[in-house]
N, C-alpha and C positions, 0 to 999 in steps of 0.2 A: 278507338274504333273509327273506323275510315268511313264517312257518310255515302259514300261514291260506290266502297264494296256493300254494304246496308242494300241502296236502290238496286243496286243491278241485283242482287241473289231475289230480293222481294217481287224483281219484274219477273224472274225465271218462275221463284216457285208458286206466285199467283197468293199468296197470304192477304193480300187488299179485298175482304169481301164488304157488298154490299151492306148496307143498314137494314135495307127493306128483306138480307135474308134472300132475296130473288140469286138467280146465278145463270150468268149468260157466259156463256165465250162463241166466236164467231171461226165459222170454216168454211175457210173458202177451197169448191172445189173447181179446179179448171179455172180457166178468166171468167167467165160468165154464172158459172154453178155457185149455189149457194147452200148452206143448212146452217143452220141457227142451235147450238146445243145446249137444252135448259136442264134445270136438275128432274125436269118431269119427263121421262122420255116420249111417252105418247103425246109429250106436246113440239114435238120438234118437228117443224114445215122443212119440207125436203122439197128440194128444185126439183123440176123436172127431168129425168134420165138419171138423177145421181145416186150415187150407194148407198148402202146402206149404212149409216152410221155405226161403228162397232161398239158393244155393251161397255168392254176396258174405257173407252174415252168418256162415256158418257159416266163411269163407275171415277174417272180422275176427276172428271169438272165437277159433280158432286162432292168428292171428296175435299178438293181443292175451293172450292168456293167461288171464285172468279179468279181471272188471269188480264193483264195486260195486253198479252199479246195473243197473235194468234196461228194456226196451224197451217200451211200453205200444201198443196200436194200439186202435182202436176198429173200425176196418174193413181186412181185407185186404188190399183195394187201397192205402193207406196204407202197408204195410211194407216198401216200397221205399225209400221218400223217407223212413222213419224210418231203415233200414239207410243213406242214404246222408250223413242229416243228423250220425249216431253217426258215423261216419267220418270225418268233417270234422271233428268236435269232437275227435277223437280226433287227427288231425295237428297242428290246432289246440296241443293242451295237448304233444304232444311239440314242438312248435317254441318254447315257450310258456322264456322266459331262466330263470326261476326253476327249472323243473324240470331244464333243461341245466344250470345250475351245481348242483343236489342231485346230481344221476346222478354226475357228474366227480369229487363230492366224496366219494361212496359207493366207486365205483368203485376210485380214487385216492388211498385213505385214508391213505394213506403221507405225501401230498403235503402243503404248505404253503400255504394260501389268503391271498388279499386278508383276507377278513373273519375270516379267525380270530379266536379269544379266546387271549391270551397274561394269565398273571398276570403280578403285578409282580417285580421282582428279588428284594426281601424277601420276598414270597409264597413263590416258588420254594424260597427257603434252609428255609421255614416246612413247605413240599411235603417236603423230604428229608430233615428231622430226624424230621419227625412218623411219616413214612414208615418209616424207622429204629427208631424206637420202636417204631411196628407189628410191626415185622421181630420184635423181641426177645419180644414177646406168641408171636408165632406160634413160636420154637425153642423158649420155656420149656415152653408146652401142647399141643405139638405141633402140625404142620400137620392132623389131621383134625378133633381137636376146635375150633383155630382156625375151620375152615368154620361154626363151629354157635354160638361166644359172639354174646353182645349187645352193646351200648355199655357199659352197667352194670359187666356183667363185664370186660370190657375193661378200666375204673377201678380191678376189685378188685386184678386178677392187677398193674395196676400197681404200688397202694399195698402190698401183700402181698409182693412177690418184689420183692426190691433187685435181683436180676440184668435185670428189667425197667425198674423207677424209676419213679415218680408222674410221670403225664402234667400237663403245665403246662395252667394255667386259658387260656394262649395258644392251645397244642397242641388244648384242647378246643372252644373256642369254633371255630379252624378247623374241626375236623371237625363241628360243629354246622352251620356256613357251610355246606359242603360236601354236605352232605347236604339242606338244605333249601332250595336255590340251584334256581333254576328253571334245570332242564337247556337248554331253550328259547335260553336266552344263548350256548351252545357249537355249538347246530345239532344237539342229539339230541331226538329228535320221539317218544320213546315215552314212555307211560304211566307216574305213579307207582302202584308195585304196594303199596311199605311206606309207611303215611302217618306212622307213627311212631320217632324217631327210636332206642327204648328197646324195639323190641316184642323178644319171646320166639321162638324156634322151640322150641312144645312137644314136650318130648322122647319122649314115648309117641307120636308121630305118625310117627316117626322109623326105618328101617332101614339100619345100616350095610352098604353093599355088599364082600362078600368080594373079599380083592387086589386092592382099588382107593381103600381111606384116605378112601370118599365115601361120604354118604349119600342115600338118596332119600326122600323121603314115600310113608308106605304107603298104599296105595288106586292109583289113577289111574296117579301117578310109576313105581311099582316096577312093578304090573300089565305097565304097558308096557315099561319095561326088560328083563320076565323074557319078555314076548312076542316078542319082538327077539333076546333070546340063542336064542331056541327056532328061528326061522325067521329067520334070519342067519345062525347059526353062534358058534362060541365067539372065530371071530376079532374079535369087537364088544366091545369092552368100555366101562365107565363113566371119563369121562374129566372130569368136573367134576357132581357132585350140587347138593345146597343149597348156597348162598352167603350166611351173615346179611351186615347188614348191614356190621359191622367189616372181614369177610373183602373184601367190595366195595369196601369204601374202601380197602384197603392195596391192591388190584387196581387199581383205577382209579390209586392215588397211581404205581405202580412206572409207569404207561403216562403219567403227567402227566411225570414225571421222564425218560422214554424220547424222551417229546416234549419235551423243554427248556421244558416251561410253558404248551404251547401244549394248552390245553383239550382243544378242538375236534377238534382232531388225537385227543387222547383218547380224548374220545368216539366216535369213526368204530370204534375199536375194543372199548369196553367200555362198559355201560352204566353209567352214575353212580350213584353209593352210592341206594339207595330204586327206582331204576328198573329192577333185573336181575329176570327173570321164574325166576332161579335160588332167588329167596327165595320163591316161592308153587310150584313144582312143576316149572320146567323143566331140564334136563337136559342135558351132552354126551356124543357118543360118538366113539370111532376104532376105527382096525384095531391090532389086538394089532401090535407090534414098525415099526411107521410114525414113530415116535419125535414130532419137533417138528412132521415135514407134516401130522399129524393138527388141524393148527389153522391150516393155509393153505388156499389152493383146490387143492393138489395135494391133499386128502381127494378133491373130489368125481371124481375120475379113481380112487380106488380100488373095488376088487370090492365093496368092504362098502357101500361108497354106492350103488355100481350095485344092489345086492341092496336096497337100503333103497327105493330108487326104484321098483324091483319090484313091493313089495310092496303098494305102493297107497295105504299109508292112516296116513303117515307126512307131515306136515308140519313144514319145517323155520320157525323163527319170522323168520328173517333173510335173507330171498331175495336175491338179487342184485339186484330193483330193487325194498326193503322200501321203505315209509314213516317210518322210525325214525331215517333218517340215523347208520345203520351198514354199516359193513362185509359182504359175503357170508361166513354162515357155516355152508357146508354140514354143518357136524357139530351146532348147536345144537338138540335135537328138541323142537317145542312141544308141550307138555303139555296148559298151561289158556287 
């Protein structure tokens, strides 16, 4: 599957909807004229002198959820046959094979594909020692501060604590692989956020969140987390903060091993060491006492979701039809 035919069908047929649920697309008429098309139609400000919006558009952008792009006319009488030529492009890219097998796959994440990425046999034994080894970093320094070392540290608390043991120059270079492997190869389409493999999370940028073993980034992260406990309720709590990268790769590693090797499968669930938006600011949450369903789609059926959806202005990073080629994850809250 060509990542390149994926984005372009997903720009056309507007599948990227909002978290918060809202649904804008923008029309511009004339250079100057403007209207704004939300899925409320009594709530759409109209320029002055411009037409009337037609019911069919506002009947797509509802239907569609948002779009990328936007509708251009020069004349009026034109925004028919622009409204009907969007429509056709838009059936178009939903019938369009590349994006039927993305959707199955998102969807489906459980499943086994034709084109998976499987390592090799040796790979895999290399997956669960290394993985192991992680394991031991993370009882010796505990799981919170685990969330926050770097690669470096990682090497120290090896060579320093025999209850850990020096990671093998093997061991290393995998995780070197691993991190700088174009995710591309397993069918995960999002952005690298860490470009390096050794960076820092500075720790004055940093607040630990009470009984909850995570931390957030002050400013933005925390702002909105403590905006959430306020108008949510206490049942909201912090369910995964910062992720460095090490933390990510023992993450990813436990889901490569979950999958018997198989990448792909992986990734549908977590994002790859360098690519989690938990290392620049984002964040999860659940309902106090929800226990494991806090990380299936039985979240978005609880009160705390419905109450989040509520409020407006809450986007989740991971929609049910994202472009990132993951999984739906109602509880993941974008930040940046």
């Amino acid at each position: 599957m060509d990542r390149r035919s994926i984005l372009k069908a997903f720009s056309i047929s507007g599948f990227v909807a909002l978290g918060s649920g809202s649904v804008m697309r923008q029309l511009l008429l004339g250079e100057q004229q403007k209207a704004i098309v939300t899925a409320d139609p009594s709530q759409i400000p109209v320029a002055a002198n411009a037409p009337k919006v037609p019911e069919k558009l506002v009947e797509i952008v509802e239907e569609h959820a948002a779009a990328s792009d936007y509708l251009e006319v020069s004349a009026p009488q034109k925004l028919e046959q622009q409204v009907a030529d969007l429509k056709a492009e838009i059936e178009a890219a939903e019938n369009d094979p590349h994006v039927k097998d993305y959707m199955q796959k998102i969807r489906y994440f459980e499943g086994v594909f034709e084109d998976d990425f499987f390592v090799s046999e040796q790979e895999f034994k290399l997956i669960q020692s290394t993985l192991k080894h992680l394991g031991r970093v993370q009882r010796t320094i505990g799981h919170g501060n685990f969330n926050l070392i770097n690669f470096d540290q990682m090497i120290k608390y090896g060579r320093n604590f025999s209850q850990v043991g020096e990671f093998t120059k093997t061991e290393l270079d995998f995780l070197e692989q691993l991190f700088f492997v174009d995710a591309g190869k397993y069918g995960f389409y999002g952005e690298k956020v860490l470009p390096g493999l050794t960076d820092k999370i500075p720790s004055r940028e940093l607040v630990k969140v009470p009984k909850t073993g995570h931390y957030l980034f002050k400013g933005k992260s925390l702002k909105l987390y403590d905006t959430l406990r306020k108008d949510v309720g206490e049942d909201i709590f912090l369910t995964s903060g910062i992720r460095s990268t090490v933390k990510q790769m023992y993450l990813f590693l436990s889901k490569a091993v979950q999958a018997e090797g198989n990448m792909s499968k992986a990734s549908r669930s977590l994002a790859p060491p360098g690519y989690s938006y938990h290392a620049v600011g984002d964040f999860d949450v659940g309902k106090v006492g929800y226990g494991y369903k806090n990380f299936t789609e039985d979240f978005a059926q609880s009160d705390v979701y419905k109450r989040l959806q509520d409020l407006g202005y809450i986007n989740i990073r991971y929609t049910n039809d994202n472009r990132f080629g993951v999984r739906y994850e109602p509880w993941h809250i974008q930040v940046v």
